[in-house]
MARKEPA-120520 format. One record per residue (C-alpha): y, z, x; residue in one letter. Coordinates in steps of 0.1 Angstrom, whole numbers, plus 2048, in hexadecimal, padded with zeros to 3 digits. Layout:
<sites>
YZXA;...
</sites>
This chain:
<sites>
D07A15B73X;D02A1FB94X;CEBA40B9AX;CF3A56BB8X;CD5A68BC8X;CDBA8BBD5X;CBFAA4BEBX;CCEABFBD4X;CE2AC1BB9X;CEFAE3BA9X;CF7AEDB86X;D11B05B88X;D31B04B9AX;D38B2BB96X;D38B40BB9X;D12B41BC0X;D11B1ABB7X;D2BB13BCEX;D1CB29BECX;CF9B18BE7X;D0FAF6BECX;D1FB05C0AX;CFEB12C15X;CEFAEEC10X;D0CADAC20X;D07AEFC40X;CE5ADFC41X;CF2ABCC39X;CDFABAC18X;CEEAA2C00X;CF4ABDBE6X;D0CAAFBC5X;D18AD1BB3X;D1FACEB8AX;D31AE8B79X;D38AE3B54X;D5AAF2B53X;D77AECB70X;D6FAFCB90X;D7BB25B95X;D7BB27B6EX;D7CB45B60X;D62B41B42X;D43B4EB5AX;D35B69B6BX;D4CB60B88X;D70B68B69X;D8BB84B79X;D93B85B9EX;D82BA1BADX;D60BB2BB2X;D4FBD3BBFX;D35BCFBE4X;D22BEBBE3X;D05BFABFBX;CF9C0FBDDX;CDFC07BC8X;CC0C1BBB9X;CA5C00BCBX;CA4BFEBEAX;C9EBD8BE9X;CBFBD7BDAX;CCEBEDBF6X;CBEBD7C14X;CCDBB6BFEX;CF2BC7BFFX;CEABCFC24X;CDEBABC2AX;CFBB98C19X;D16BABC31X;D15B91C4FX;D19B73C36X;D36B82C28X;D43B82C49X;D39B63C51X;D4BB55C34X;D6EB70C38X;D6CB5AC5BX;D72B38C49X;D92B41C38X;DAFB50C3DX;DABB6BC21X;D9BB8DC22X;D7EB8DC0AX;D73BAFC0CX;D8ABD0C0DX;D78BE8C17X;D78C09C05X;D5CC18C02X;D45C19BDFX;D4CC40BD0X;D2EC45BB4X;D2EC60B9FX;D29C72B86X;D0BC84B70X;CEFC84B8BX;CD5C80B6EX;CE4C60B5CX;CD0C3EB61X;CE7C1DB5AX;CEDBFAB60X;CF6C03B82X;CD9C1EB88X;CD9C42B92X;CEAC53BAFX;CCCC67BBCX;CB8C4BBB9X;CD2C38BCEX;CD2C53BE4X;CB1C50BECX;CB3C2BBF2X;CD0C2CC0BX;CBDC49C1FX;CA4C34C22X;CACC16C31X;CC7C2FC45X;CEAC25C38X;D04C3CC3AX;D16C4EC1BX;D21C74C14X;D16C86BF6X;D35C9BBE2X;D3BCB3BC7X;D55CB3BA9X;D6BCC3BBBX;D6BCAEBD8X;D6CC93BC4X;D8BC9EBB3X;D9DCA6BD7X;D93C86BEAX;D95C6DBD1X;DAEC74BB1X;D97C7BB99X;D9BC97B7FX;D89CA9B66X;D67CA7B6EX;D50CBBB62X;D3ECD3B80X;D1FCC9B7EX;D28CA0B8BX;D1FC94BAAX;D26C77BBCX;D22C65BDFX;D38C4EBF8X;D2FC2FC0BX;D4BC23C21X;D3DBFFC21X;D45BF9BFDX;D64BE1BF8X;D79BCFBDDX;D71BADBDDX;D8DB90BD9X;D79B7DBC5X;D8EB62BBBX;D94B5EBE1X;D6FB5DBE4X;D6BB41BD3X;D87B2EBDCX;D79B31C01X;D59B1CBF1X;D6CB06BE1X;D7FAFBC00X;D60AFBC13X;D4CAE4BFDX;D6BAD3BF8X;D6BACBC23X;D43AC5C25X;D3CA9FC26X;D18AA0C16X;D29ABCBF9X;D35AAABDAX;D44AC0BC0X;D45AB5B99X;D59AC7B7CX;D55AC1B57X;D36AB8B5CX;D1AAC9B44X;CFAABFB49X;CEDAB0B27X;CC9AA4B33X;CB0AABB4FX;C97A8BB56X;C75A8FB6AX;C73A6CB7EX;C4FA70B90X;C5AA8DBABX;C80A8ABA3X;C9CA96B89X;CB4A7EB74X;CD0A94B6DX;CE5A87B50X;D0EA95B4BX;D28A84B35X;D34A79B59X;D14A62B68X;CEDA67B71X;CE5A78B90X;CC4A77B9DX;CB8A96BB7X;C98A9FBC9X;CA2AC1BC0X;CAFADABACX;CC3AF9BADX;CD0B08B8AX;CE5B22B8DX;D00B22B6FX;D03B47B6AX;D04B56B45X;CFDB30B3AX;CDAB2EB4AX;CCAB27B29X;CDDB05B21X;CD1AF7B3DX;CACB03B43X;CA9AF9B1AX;CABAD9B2CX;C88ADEB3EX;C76AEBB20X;C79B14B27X;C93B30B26X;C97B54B2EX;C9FB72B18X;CC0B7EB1FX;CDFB95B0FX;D05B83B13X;D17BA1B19X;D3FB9AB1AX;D4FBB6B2FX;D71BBEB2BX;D8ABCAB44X;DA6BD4B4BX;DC6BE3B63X;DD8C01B62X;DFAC01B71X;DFEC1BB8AX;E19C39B86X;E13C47BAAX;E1CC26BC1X;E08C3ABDCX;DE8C40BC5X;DC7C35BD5X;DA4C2FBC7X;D86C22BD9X;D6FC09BC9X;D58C24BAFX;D40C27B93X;D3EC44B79X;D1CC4EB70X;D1BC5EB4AX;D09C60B2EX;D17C4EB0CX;D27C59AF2X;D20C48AD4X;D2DC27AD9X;D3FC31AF1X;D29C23B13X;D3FC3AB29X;D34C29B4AX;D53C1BB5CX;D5CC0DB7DX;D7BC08B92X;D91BF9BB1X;DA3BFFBC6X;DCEBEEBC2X;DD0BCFBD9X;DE5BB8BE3X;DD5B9BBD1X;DCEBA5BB0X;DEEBB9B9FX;DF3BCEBBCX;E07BE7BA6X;DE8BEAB93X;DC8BFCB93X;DA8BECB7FX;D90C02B6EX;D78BF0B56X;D5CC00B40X;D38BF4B48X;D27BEEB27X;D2FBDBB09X;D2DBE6AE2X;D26BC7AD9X;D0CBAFAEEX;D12B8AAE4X;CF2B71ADCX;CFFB51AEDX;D19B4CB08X;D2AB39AEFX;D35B58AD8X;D4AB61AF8X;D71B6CAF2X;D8EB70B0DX;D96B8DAF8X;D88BAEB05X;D7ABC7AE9X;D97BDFADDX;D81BF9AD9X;D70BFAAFFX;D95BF9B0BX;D9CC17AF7X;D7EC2AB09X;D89C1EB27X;DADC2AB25X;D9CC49B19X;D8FC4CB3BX;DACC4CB4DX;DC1C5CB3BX;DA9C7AB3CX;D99C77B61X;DAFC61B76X;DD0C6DB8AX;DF0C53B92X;DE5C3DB71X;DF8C2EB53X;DE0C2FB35X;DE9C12B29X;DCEBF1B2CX;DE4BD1B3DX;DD7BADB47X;DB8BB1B37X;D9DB98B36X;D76B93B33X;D58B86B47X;D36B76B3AX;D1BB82B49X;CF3B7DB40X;CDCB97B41X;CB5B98B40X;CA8BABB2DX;C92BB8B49X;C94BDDB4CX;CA3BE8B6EX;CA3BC3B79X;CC9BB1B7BX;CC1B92B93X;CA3B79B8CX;C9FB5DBABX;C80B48BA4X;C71B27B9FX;C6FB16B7DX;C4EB20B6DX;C2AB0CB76X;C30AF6B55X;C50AE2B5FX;C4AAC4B71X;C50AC7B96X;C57AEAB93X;C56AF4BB6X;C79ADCBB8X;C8DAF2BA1X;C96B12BACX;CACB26B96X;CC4B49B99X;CC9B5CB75X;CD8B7BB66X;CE9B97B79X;D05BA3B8BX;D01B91BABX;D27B8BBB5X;D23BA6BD3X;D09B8FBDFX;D18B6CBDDX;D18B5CC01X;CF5B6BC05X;CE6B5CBE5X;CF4B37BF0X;CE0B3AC0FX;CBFB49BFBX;CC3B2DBE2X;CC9B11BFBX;CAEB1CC0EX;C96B1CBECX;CA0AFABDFX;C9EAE9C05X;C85AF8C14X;C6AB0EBF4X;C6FB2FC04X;C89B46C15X;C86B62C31X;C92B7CC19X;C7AB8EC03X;C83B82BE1X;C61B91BD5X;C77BAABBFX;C8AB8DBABX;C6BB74BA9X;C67B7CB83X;C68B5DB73X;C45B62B6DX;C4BB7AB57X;C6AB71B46X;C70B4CB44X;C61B42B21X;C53B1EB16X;C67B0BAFBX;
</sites>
């Protein structure tokens, strides 16, 4: 059987897969993507159609990455005929003491003053006039970016698609799981159910299924599966408006009360608002305990929400749905970028993006990644996500 020889190949055909491929084809690298499942699947990180950009973050690392993805989105809105981005503006609020998944608004604060981005700090009450909430308790605060948008994620990725789809040296390759990972001297035998590839280099970037492939090389990472759940609430006020937001509160028992929201568009049920809750009762193990089925019970919180704090709303969950993501179990740290560990042969060939919410990033990843697999190093300080040091673990 004949063995086709690539400069890269990538495992993982989910949004950052495919921009790394994009990224790659620009610089006419013979780059063969495999994803496992059919292309725009929605059994990854990547499941549901839309997504929050935000400037906000507690780090300022995280703020200047937000700031430096900005001209890739546009580079990509340029390729297609589709707006990507809506811009709305990111609304966080909330209980100005409360640290979560997302981080803490006078942290963020602090951040965004820093590196000098605009945003406007608020009160309950103006929270309540400007932007339909209700019911919150006096002593919430909250702030406004205007860059913040709703992302049309399924777009997004349909933009890749098309673009790999048109590069000459891109070849894309669906239900294809990688089942084996050969050293051969200074290059990679990869084995699927479809052929043998052999690469100079890898990149592995197969969202919440990291682990089945970097088994492969002899190490892992610790991570939680958490299965979010969302959902869409049918509006009662056709003129109702919400910008893209983020509630800061403490829980309640098993009740996570953190949720997060968009705005109605055109794309995605425009009669329809989503609010989702951000936290899980139950994290899974393995990626393979995954359902479609969101948890009753975080839909009940969640309609809980809205009925109690949100104007122009139905209470009632429609078009519901989940999403896989992987988490590290790093505190405070979502995205790890790095290297495979000193003990894998030709380590310094595989370069590898785990864990996290990274969607609001996507364009910008594919270039750091394609940078790090062709060429060992990037222009971006990725000091903040080299952790692999730390958290990859020997088999």
């Amino acid at each position: 059987m004949h063995t086709e020889n690539y400069d890269v190949i990538v495992i993982g055909g989910g949004a950052i897969g495919l921009a790394t491929a994009y990224h790659l084809g620009k610089r006419k690298a013979k780059t063969l993507v495999l994803e496992q499942f059919t292309f725009a699947n929605q059994l990854g990180s990547s499941a549901g159609v839309s997504r929050q950009f935000r400037i906000p973050y507690p780090d300022e690392y995280m703020v200047q990455m937000a700031l430096d993805s900005q001209p890739y989105w546009d580079e990509l809105e340029k390729t297609t005929s589709t707006q990507l981005l809506d811009k709305v503006g990111t609304l966080w609020f909330g209980d100005p003491n409360v640290h979560s998944t997302e981080g803490n608004i006078a942290e963020a604060e602090e951040a965004l003053k820093a590196l000098n981005v605009p945003y406007t700090t608020l009160t309950a009450k103006e929270i309540e006039e400007q932007y339909h909430f209700r019911n919150l308790p006096d002593t919430y605060t909250g702030l406004f970016q205007p860059d913040g948008a709703s992302i049309n994620f399924k777009a997004t990725i349909e933009a890749l698609l098309e673009l790999c789809k048109k590069e000459e040296s891109v070849q894309l390759q669906e239900n294809s799981p990688v089942l084996e990972i050969k050293h051969i001297g200074e290059l990679f035998k990869i084995i699927t159910p479809n052929g043998a590839y052999i690469t100079k280099k890898l990149a592995i970037i197969p969202g919440p299924y990291i682990n089945s492939v970097i088994n492969l090389l002899e190490f892992k990472i610790e991570a939680t599966y958490w299965n979010m759940s969302s959902a869409y609430f049918k509006k009662t006020d056709p003129n109702i408006q919400y910008p893209t937001w983020f509630v800061f509160q403490n829980a309640i028992g098993e009740n996570g009360n953190q949720f997060y929201g968009f705005p109605s568009v055109d794309w995605d049920h425009p009669e329809y608002i989503r609010v989702a809750p951000d936290f899980v009762i139950n994290p899974l193990d393995e990626p393979s305990d995954r359902t479609l089925i969101p948890n009753p019970q975080e839909l009940s919180y969640t309609s809980e929400w809205v009925q109690n704090h949100m104007a122009g709303l139905s209470t009632e969950p429609e078009y519901t749905s989940t999403c896989l993501i992987a988490l590290s179990k790093i505190p405070n740290k979502e995205l790890l970028i790095d290297f495979a560990p000193g003990y894998v042969p030709n380590h310094k060939n595989i370069v590898l993006y785990a864990t996290g919410w990274a969607a609001k990033f996507t364009p910008f990843l594919g270039k750091i990644m394609s940078d790090l697999a062709l060429d060992g190093h990037t222009d971006f300080d990725i000091t903040p996500f080299q952790l692999g040091r730390k958290y990859f673990k020997s088999l």
